[in-house]
N, C-alpha and C positions, 0 to 999 in steps of 0.2 A: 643656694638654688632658689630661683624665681616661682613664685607662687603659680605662676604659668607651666613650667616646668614640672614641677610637682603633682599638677591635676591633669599632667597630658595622661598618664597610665590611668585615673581612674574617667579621664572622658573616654579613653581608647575602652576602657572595659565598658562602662556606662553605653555605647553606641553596639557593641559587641552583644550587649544583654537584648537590648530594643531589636538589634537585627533577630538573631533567633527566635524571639518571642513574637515576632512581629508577622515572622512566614513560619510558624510552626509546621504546617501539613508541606511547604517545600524543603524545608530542613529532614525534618520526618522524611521524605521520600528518596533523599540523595543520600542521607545514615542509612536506610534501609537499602537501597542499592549496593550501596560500598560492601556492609556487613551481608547483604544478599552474594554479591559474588566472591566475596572472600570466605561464606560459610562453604559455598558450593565447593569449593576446593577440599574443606575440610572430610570429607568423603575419603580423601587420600590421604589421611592422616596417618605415620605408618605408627608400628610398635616394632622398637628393635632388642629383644629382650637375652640378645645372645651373650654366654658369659663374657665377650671381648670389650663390650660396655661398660662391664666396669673395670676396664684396665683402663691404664694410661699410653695412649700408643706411641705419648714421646716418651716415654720411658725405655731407657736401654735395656732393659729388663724383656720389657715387653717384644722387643727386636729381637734380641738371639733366643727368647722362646720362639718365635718367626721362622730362624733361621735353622735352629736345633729341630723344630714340626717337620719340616722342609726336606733338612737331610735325614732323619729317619725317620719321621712317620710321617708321610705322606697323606697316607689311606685316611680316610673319616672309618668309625666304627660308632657301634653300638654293642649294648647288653644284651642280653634276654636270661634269664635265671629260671630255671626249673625246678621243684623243691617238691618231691610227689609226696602225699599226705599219708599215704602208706605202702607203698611199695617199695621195694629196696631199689635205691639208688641205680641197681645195674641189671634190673629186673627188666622181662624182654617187655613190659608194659612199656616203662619209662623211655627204653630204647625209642621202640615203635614212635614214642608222641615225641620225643627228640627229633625224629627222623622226618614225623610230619610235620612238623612246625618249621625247620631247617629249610623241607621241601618249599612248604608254600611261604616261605618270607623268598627263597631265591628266584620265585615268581618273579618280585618285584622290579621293575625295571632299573634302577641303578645299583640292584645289588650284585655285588661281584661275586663274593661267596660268602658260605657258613660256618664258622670255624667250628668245631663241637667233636666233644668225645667220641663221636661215631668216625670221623677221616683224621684223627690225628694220630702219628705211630703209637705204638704199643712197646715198650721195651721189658719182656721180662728177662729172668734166669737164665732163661734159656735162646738169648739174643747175644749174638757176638758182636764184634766190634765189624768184623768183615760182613757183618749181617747188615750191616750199615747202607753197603754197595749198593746202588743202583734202586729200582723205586721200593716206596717203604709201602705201596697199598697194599701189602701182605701182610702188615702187621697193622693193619688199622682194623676197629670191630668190624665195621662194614666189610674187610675184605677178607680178613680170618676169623676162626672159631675160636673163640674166647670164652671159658665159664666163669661165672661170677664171681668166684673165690679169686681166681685171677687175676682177673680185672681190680676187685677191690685191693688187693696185692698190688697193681701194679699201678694205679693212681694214689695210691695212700703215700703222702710226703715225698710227691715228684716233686723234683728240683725245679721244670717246669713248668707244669699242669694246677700243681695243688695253687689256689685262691685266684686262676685263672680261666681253668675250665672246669673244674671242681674246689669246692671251701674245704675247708680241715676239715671239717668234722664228715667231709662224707656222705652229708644227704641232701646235696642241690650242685646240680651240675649248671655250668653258662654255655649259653651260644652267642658268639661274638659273629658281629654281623657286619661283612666285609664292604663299603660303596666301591662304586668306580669313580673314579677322579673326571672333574671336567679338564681336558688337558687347559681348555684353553683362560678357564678361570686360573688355574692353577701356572700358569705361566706367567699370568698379569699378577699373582700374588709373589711371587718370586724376581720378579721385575720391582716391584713397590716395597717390598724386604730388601731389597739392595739397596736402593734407594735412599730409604730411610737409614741403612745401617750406614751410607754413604755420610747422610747427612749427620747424623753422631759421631760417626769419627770428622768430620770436618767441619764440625761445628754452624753448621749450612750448607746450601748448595745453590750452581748458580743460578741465573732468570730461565738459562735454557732446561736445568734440569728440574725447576721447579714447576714449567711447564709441562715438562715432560710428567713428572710427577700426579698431578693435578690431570693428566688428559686421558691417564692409565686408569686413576680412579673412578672417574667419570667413565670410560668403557667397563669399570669391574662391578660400576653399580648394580646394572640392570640383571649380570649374574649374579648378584647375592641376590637381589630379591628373589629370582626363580628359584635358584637354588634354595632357599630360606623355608618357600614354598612347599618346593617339593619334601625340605624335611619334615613340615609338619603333615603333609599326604602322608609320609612315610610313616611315622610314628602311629597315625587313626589307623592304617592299614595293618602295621603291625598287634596293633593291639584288638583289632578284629579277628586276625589270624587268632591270639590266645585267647578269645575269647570262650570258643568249649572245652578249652582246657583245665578252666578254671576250677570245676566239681572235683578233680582229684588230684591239682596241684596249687601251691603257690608259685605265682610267677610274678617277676618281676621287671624292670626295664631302665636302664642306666645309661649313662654316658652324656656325650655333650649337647646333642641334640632334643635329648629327650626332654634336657633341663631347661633348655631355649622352650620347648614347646610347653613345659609347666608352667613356665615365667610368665610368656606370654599369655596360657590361658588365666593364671591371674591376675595379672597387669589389666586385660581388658576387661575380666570380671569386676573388678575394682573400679576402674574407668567407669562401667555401666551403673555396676550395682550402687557402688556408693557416693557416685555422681550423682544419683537418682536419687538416696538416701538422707543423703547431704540435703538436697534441694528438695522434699520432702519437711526434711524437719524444720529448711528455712522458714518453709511458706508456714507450716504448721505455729514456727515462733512468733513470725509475722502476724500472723493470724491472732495469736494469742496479746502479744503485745498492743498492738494497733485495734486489732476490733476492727479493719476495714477491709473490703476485698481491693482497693483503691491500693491501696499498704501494700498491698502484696503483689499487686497484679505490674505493680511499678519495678519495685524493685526484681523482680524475676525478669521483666523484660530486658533489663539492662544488665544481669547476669548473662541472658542468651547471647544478647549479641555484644558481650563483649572475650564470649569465650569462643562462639565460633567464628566470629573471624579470624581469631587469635590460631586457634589450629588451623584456618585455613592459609593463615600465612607458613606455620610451621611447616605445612604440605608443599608449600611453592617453595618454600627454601630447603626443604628436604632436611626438616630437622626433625628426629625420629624421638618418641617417648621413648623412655629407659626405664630401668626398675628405681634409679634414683627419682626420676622427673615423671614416674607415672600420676602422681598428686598433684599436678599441676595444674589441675582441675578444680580440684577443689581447695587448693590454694587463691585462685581467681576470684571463684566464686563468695569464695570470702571475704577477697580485697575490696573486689566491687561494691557487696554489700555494705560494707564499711563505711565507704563512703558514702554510699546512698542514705546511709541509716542517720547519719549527721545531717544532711539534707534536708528528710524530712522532717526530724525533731527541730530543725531549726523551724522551718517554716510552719510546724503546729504551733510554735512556741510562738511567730510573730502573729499569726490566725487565731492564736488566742487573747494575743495581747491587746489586738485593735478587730473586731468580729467586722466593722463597717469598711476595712481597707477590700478594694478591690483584686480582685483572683491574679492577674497579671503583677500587681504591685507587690504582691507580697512574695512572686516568685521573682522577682526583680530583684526585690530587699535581701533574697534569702540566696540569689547567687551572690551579691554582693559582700554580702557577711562573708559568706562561706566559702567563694571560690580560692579565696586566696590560704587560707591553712588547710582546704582539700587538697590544692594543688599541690604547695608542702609536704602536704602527708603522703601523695603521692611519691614524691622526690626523696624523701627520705625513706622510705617502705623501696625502693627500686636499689637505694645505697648499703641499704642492709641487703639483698639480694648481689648486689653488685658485690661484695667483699667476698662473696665465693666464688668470683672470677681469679682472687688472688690463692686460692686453693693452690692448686698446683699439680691438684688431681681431678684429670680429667674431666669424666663424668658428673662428677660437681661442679664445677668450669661448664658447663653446658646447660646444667640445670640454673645456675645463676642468668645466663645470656636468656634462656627461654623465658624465665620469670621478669627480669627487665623488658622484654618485649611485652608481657602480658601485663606489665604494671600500664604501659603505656596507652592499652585498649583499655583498662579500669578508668584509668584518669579520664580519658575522652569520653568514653559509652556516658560515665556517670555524669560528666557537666555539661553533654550537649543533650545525650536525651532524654535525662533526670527534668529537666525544665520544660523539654515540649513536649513529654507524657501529663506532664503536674499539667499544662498548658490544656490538652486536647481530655485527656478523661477526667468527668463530669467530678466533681466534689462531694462525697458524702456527707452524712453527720460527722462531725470529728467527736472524738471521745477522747475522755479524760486520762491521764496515765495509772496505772493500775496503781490501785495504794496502797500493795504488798511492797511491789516496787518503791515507789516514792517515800514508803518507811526504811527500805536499805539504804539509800542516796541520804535520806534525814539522819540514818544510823549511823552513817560514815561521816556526816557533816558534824553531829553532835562527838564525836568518836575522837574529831581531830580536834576539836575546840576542847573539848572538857580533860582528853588524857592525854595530852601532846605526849609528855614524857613514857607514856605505853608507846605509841605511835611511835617515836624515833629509837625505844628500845630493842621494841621490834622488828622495827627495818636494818637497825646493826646487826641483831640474832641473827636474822633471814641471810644478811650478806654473810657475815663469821660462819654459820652453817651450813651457805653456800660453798663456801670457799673451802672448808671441811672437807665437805662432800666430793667435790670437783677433784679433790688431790687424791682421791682412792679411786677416779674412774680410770677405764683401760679400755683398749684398743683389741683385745685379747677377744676373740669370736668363731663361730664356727657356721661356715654357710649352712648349714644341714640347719641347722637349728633358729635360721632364716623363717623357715616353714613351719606352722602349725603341727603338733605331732598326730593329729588324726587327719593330713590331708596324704594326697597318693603319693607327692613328690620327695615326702620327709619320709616316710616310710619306704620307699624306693631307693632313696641315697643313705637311709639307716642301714636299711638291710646288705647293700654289696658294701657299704663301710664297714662292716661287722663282719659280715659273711663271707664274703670276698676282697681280702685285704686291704681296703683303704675307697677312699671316692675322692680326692686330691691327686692330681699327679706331680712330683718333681724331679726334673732332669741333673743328672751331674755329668758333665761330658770329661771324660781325662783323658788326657794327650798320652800314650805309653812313652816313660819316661827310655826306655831302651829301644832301638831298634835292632831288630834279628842283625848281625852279619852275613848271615846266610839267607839267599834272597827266596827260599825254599820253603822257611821257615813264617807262619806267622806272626808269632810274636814270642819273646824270649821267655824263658823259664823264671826273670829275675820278673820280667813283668806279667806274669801271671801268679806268680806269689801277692805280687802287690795287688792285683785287683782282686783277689780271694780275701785279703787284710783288709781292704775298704770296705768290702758288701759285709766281712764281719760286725765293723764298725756301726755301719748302716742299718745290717739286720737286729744289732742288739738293744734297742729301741723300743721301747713299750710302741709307741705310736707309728713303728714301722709297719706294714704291709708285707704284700709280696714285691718283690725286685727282682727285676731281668735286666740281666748284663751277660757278659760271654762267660760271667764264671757258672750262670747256669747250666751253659757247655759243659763247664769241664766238671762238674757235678754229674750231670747226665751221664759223660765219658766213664766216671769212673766208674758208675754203676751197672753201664753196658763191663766194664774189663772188670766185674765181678769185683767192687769194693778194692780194685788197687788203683793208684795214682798214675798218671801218664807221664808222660816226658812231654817236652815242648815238640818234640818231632813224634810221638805216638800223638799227639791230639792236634798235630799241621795235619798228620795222616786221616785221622777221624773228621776233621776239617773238610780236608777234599773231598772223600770218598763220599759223603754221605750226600743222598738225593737233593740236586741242586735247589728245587723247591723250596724242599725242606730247609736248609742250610739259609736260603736267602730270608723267607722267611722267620726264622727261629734266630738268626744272628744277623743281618742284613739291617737291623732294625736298631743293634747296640754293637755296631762294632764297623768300622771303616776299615780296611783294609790301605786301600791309596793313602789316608790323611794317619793312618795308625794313634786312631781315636778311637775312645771305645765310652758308650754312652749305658749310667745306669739309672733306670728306669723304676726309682721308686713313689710307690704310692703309701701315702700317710694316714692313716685311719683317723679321720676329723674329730669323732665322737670320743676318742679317748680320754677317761677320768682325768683332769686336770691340765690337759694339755696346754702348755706354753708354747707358741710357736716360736717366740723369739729367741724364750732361752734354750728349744731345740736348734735350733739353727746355729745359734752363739753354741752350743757344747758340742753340737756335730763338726763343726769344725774347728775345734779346739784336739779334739778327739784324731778327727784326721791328721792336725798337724802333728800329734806326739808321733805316728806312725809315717812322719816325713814328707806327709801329703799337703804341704802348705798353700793358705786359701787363693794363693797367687796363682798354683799349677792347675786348678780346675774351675769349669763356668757352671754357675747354680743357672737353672732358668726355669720355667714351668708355672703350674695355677699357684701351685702351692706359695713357691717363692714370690712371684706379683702380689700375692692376695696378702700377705706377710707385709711384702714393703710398702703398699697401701696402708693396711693398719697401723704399721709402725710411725708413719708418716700424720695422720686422723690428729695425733694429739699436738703436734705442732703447727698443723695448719690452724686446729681451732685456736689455738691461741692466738696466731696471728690474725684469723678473721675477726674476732673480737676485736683485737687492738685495732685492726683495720674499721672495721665499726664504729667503736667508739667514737674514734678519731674523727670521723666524718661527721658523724651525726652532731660532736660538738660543734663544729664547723659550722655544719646544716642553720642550726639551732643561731649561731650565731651570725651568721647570713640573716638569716630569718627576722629574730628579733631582735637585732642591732645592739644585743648586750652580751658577755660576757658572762653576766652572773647569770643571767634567766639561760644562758644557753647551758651552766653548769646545773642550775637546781633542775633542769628537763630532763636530761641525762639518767640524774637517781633513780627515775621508778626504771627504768630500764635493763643500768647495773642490777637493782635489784632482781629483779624478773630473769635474768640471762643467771645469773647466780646461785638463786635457788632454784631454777631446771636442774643445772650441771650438779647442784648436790642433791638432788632428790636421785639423778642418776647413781650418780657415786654413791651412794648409802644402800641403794635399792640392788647394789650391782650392775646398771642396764648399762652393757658397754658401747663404747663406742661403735659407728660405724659408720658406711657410706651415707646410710638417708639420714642417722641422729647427727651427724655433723654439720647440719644444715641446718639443726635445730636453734643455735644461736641467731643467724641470720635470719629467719623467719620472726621468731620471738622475737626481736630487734625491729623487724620491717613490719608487722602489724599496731603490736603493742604501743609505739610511737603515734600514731595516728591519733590514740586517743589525749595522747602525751601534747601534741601539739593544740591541740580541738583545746582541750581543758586552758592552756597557757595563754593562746590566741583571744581566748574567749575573758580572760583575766586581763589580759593587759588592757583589753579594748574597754570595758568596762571601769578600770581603773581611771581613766580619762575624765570619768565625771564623779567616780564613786567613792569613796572611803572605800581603805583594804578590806574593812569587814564585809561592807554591804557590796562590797564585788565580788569576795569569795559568794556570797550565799546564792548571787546571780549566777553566777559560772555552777555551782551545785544544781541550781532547778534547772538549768537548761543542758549544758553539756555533760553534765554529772546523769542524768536519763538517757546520751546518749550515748555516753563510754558504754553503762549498765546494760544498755539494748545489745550494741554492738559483741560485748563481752559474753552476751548469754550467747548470742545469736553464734559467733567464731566455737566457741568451747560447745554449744551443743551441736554444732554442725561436724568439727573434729570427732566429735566423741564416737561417733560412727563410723568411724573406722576400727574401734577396739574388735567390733566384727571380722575384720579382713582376717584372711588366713597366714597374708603375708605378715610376716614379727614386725619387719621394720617400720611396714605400713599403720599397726597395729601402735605398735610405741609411738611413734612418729604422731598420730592423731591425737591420742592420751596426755603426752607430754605437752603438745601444741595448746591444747584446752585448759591443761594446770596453768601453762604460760600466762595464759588471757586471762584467767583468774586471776594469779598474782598480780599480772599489769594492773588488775582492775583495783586491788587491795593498795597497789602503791599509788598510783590514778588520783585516787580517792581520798587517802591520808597523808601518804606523805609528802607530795610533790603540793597539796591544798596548803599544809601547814611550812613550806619552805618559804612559799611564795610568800603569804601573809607576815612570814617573818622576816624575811631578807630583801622584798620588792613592794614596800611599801607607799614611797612618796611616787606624786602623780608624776 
């Protein structure tokens, strides 16, 4: 290559620098335009914090839970739990506020009805089978006289009322709260269920259907968001209602909705509060660091505007924060800083070196040094992000896609308007670097020269007791325990997990293996042994709940014919006869008659001592197979099951995102600095760092999950930055220096700004150990140990690879 050749990219950059510096206040005002109307946008930034977020919706799993909703349960519901603090359970107090609370929630405009012990039949002793006929408001409290001995008799270990509209023990009764369907949402959701389940069995679909696809979505949008809406209307209205109920009851609130609405409320509390927190401690570190308000007021400018335009694109593309991607904020915030903080150390360090060089020259000098391993660290920070596109679960797939966008407003905000801020605000006194500081950076220089053999004993220990560690982590979790235990939402999904049989729901659909001959008949006697056999199966489970299926029918049955069994034609008969409401509701929900399917409906109590979900699931149906029910004849679907195959799935994605990682960043590395060996000894502090996270996990117990699986990729796409700054700054130096006298150069310059950067990420993370949310919580703490270690490997062992292995000029 021609000498001419070689110096076109640095006169293309050289004329690049001179343009921007040259119209700073026009540069300034066309950045502030762009990032002005793409913040404006960010106004519309949504939060989508619905549990369906963190499924995977190509998952076939995810589909026939769709389709299983679809065919029987249609209806949205909610909780409401009543737990009076001393009245008895069936006291006419209790009644009364039952009746008030029922009253004023079915105010509400999309409520359909109230389900609750006041309008559900009554079956005692004295109820016959023919008492069945025609409507049952004769046996509900509201419509007959019932005394309380009664009643307690006659809700005590219903086959099923008890952990549905009363707990075992008897002292908290629920009101399940019926919506009404949007037909028309609910048409386009069963249109898009087809769809998709088209496209799994046919392994795609064509251009026409894909359109069609894509055209449904787009009309079903605009009703989620109302809808979305009105649930959280719903929820503040309902909890208004309970609210003078409070003085003499416990009351509680559960279900799907409710939990979107927690989520949310701390998804944007977090957003706010510790986006504010964050940026808080930066300026505060800044402040401390630098000693200049010049220091601060710089770098904060280019965190603003490189995070709202960044949401405001997210708002035009309609890409919605999740409970995984709600950090995505101060993930930015961080990156930007990062680079900026290189920036500035750079250009104190060339302002100190020559006091007489002019203001423009030195911000000249200091893009030139540094744009080229910024941009780098850019590119490799966006690669470690990008490996969680190969996830394969969703919601992480999105959160990857968001953060590659966002790495790309870091890179820009920081190199266009890092130089025409330095450019346009006035110069302080510059001060010296703190000499607490400049004694750790001296401590770690001396550290790697005098103990090398500590230093690489070290970084093997750290890897061996990484690796340790990593091989005892698990996938093994429980949403409930997602949440802080003194917030409302943990304590609300504790209490109906405990109190009211399970907060997980999973479906098992079975095909009845006989059909009647007789067309009279609903289903045979051989197959109603067998669904009594399965819910045995199913009930006998520490971590079982309550379960409804049709054999709750013939429970009910026998209790109505006085503790004797039915025939298949005495309980077709009890079938018919009984109030078709009734009937439809009570069975319409687990049992098909046309498809002679019958669906059981259990919920799993999360909070259970020890619970395994995998190897419940592995013995559950091992269990079924002995009793003939092989995993072939019936379909799992539901939270529980998705939430299961996710987790099962966490520990082989992470491994492949790693390998994914690695792989590239060696690449990177070697793209970059056109060797092989520098691109292997850059690498080390990294392994290291990704290493000892996963074993501090594993020893500490913190298992896997959605947002800690992401922890590799993040510690990969920061930690590098500094990884590259310190190598960059080594090689370049090398050019005129002896190995020694270029390590000590790369220590006093970049070695202060790994230090800065590393307080700056760890103390800004660490403020999240505040969040209520766990994930949010670990996910900060771990992020900040990360930055630490990078800093430990940074410093020692990647100083003493180079010196040893990348010596000659």
């Amino acid at each position: 290559m021609s000498n001419s050749e070689s110096d076109a990219p640095k006169g293309f950059l050289t004329s690049a620098i001179h343009a921007l510096l040259r119209f700073p206040l026009a540069v300034l005002a066309v950045f502030l335009l762009i990032v002005g109307a793409l913040g404006w946008q960010a106004q519309n930034f949504q939060i989508d914090a619905s549990p369906d977020t963190l499924l995977t919706r190509d998952n076939p799993l995810y589909v026939q839970t769709q389709q299983v909703n679809q065919q029987y349960a249609p209806q949205e519901f909610l909780l409401v739990t009543y737990q009076p603090d001393s009245a008895n359970l069936f006291s006419q107090s209790t009644l009364n506020d039952v009746a008030a609370i029922s009253d004023a929630i079915e105010q509400l405009d999309r409520v359909n009805s109230v389900r609750s012990i006041l309008n559900v039949p009554i079956f005692t002793e004295n109820t016959s089978i023919d008492g069945l006929r025609g409507s049952l408001s004769d046996l509900t409290i509201a419509g007959g006289d019932f005394d309380q001995a009664t009643l307690q008799e006659a809700f005590t270990d219903h086959p099923v009322y008890t952990n549905l509209l009363v707990n075992s023990a008897m002292d908290a009764t629920a009101m399940q709260v019926l919506f009404q369907s949007n037909p028309e949402l609910q048409s386009l959701n069963e249109d898009i269920t087809a769809l998709n389940a088209q496209r799994m069995a046919q392994d795609g679909l064509s251009e026409s259907e894909q359109s069609e696809l894509k055209r449904l979505e787009s009309q079903r949008e605009p009703l989620l968001q109302e809808l979305s809406q009105q649930r959280q209307q719903e929820v503040e209205a309902i909890r208004e209602i309970l609210e003078p109920y409070q003085a003499r009851a416990q009351l509680h609130m559960g279900g799907v909705h409710v939990l979107a609405y927690q989520l949310i409320d701390i998804i944007s509390s977090d957003l706010v509060v510790f986006g504010s927190a964050i940026a808080a401690m930066i300026c505060l570190l800044l402040f401390i660091l630098f000693r200049s308000f010049r220091w601060v007021t710089i770098p904060v400018l280019c965190c603003i505007c490189s995070v709202l335009p960044t949401m405001g694109l997210f708002a035009l593309l309609d890409i919605k924060a999740t409970v995984i991607s709600s950090n995505f904020i101060a993930l930015q915030l961080i990156l930007t800083l990062a680079i900026v903080i290189h920036l500035i150390v750079d250009y104190r360090e060339l302002s100190s070196a020559d006091s007489s060089k002019k203001h423009q020259k030195l911000i000249e000098e200091t893009l030139r040094r540094k744009i080229g391993p910024c941009f780098f660290a850019g590119i490799t920070t966006s690669v470690g992000f990008g490996s969680l596109i190969f996830s394969g679960i969703q919601p992480v797939i999105s959160f990857g896609w968001m953060m590659i966008i966002a790495m790309f407003f870091s890179i820009m905000v920081s190199l266009i308007l890092f130089p025409v801020l330095v450019t346009l605000i006035p110069s302080d006194k510059q001060r010296d670097d703190i000499g607490l500081l400049k004694s750790v950076v001296n401590g770690f220089q001396r550290l790697t020269k005098r103990c090398a053999p500590l230093v690489i004993l070290g970084s093997v220990a750290a890897v061996i007791a990484g690796g340790l560690g990593a091989m005892r982590l698990s996938a093994e979790n429980s949403f409930i325990n997602y949440f802080a235990e003194d917030t409302q939402i943990h304590q609300e999904l504790a209490y109906i997990d405990q109190a009211f049989g399970g907060s997980t729901p999973m479906d098992i659909v079975y095909p009845l293996p006989d059909k009647p001959d007789n067309p009279d008949l609903i289903m045979t006697a051989e197959s109603v042994l067998k669904l009594q056999q399965i819910q045995a199966v199913l009930a006998d489970y520490e971590a079982t709940g309550r379960i409804l299926s049709p054999v709750n029918l013939t429970d009910l049955a026998r209790e109505v014919n006085n503790g004797q069994p039915l025939t298949e034609y005495e309980l077709t008969a009890v079938y018919w006869m009984m109030d078709e409401n009734f009937r439809e509701d009570l069975i319409g929900s687990f049992f098909s008659e046309e498809r002679q399917e019958v669906r059981f409906n259990v919920w799993i109590e999360d909070l259970t001592p020890g619970l395994d979900r995998e190897a419940f699931l592995a013995d559950m149906q091992q269990e079924l197979a002995a009793i003939d029910v092989p995993r072939d004849s019936y379909q799992l679907s539901n939270l529980f099951v998705l939430y299961q195959d996710i987790m099962s799935r966490l520990a082989d994605s992470q491994v492949m995102t790693l390998g994914i990682v690695y792989v590239v960043l060696t690449l990177t590395f070697l793209v970059l600095f056109q060797s092989f060996k520098v691109a292997l000894i850059a690498i080390v502090p990294n392994i290291i760092s990704t290493a000892l996270i996963f074993g501090v996990m594993g020893w500490l117990g913190i298992p896997l999950d959605l947002m800690s699986v992401t922890i590799a990729a993040i510690v990969m796409g920061i930690a590098v930055d500094d990884t590259i700054h310190f190598v960059h700054r080594y090689l370049e130096e090398r050019k005129n220096q002896p190995a020694n006298q270029a390590i000590d150069n790369s220590y006093r310059s970049v070695g202060m700004a790994v230090l800065y950067t590393s307080i700056l990420v760890a103390g800004g993370f660490s403020m999240l150990a505040f969040s209520d949310f766990v994930p949010s919580m670990t996910f900060g703490l771990l992020t900040a140990l990360a930055m630490l270690v990078a800093l430990l490997a940074d410093l020692t062992i990647l100083p003493w690879l180079l010196t040893r292995y990348i010596r000659s000029k």
